[in-house]
N, C-alpha and C positions, 0 to 999 in steps of 0.2 A: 669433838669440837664443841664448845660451847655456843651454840646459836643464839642463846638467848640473850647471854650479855653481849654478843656481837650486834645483835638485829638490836637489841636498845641503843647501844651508840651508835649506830649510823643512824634509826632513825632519830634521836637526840640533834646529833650534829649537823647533818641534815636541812631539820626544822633550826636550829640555829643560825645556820647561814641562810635561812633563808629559800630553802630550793624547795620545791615540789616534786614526789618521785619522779615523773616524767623530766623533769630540769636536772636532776641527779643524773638518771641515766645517761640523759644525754653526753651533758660533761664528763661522764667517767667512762662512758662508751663503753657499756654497759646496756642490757636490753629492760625494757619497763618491766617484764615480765621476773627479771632477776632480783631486781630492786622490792621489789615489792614479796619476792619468796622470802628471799634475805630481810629484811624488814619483821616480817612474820615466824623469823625464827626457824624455817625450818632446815629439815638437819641433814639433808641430801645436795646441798648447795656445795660447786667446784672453788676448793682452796683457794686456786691461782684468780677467781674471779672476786671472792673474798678479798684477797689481798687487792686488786683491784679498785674494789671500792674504799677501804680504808686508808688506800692510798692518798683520795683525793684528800684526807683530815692527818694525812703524814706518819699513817700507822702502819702496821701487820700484823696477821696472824703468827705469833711465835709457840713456841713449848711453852710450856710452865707446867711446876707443879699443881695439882689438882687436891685442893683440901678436901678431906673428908672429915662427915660428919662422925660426932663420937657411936653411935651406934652398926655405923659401917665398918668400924675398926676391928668389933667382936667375931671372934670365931664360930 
């Protein structure tokens, strides 16, 4: 999973509405504790709680293609 572009958009969206972690959690019921891992990117964070908080900005976590760069492509 990509933590990193996930923890930039919520904390992005986040600070755009307006909310403070602790005001995040709360609304998305969600613990501070989560908010602020996820936030920080890191990369042991539960899917369904992920999908959770992107919830609250009308997203999810889906598949997608994973671009690689040209140098990973070599044998």
């Amino acid at each position: 999973m990509r933590t990193d572009k996930i923890a930039a958009f919520v904390r992005a969206s986040r600070k755009a509405a307006g909310l403070t972690q602790k005001e995040f959690a709360i609304r998305s019921g969600l613990g501070l504790r989560f908010v602020h891992d996820l936030e920080q990117g890191k990369e042991t964070v539960r899917l369904d709680k992920v999908n959770q908080a992107l919830a609250m900005f009308g997203m999810e976590a889906v598949p997608c293609r994973i671009e690689r760069k040209a140098e990973e492509d070599r044998p």
